[in-house]
Structures are given as structure tokens and as C-alpha cells.
N, C-alpha and C positions, 0 to 999 in steps of 0.2 A: 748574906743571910739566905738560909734556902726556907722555900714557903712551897706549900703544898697544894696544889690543886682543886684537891676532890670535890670541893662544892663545884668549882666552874663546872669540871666534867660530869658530874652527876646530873648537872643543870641540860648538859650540853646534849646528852641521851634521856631527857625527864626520869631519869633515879631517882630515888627516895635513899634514905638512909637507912631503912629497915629492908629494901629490896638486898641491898651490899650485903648487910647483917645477916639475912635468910640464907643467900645465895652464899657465901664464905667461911659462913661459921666465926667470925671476927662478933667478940663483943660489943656491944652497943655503945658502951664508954669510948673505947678504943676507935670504932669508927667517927664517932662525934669531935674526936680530938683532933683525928687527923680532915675532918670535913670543917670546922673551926680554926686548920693551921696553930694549933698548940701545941703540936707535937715537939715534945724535949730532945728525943731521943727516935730512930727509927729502926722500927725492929724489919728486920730483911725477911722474915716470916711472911708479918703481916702485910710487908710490900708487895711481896710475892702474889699473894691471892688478889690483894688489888686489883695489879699489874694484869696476872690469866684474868678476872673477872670483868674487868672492864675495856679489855684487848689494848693495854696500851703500853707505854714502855715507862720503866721506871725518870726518863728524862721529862715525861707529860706529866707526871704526877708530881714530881718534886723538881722546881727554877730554881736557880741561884737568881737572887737580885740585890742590886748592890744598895744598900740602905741609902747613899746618899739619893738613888732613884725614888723612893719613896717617901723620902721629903719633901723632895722636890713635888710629887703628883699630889700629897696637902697642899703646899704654898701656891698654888696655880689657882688665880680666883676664878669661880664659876661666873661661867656668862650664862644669864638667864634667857630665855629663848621668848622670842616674840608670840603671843599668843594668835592663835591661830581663830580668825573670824566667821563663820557657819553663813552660809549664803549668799555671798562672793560678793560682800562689800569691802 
């Protein structure tokens, strides 16, 4: 399965979704789908501007991951972290 990045990276540079939009001329929808990983289909256009816009390579933007990986990172139970006690008792 390949999955799409663009939230990580937009996080990763504090992007907004509307900075990409402005800055690309990429529809609003079209940016949302690919920052949500819903994308059906990839259009090499809109990868393209991506790619020049946020200087990165089509391989940061779009992973292969192999689905049985992400069952796997559900089934893995959460350890809850010790709380942490304010004035060194």
C-alpha cells in the first residue's frame, strides 16, 4: 500500500494546507485528500508541484508500507506512562 505523507511534512516545516494551496495553485479538495492519504489515484501533475514546493522527492512524499505493518502498529498495546510528580517527591 503506498500512503502519502503530506501531513507529516507540512507538520514537519509548520505548513498549513492553505500555504501549499496558495503557493501551487493545487485545489483545496485535492490538497486535503492527498494531506488525509485518500488519494485513489496520483496524478504526476499535482505531484510534481508538491515535490518543487516543498523541495522534496516524490519518494518523501509517497512510502510503500506493507499492510501487514500496520496491523501490526494497531495490535501493539499502549503502555501508559507514569505521571510525572511536580516538586521532586
Amino acid at each position: 500500500m503506498i500512503t502519502c505523507r503530506l501531513s507529516t511534512i507540512l507538520g514537519s516545516k509548520r505548513l498549513k494546507v492553505a500555504d501549499v494551496c496558495h503557493a501551487t495553485g493545487i485545489a483545496r479538495a485535492t490538497v486535503d485528500r492527498y494531506y488525509y492519504d485518500q488519494v485513489k489515484s496520483f496524478d504526476r501533475e499535482v505531484l510534481a508541484k508538491l515535490c518543487r514546493y516543498l523541495q522534496v522527492k516524490p519518494g518523501d512524499l509517497l512510502v510503500l508500507v506493507d499492510q501487514q505493518d500496520l496491523f501490526e502498529s494497531w495490535e501493539q498495546p499502549i503502555q501508559p506512562s507514569e505521571p510525572k510528580i511536580k516538586g521532586g517527591v
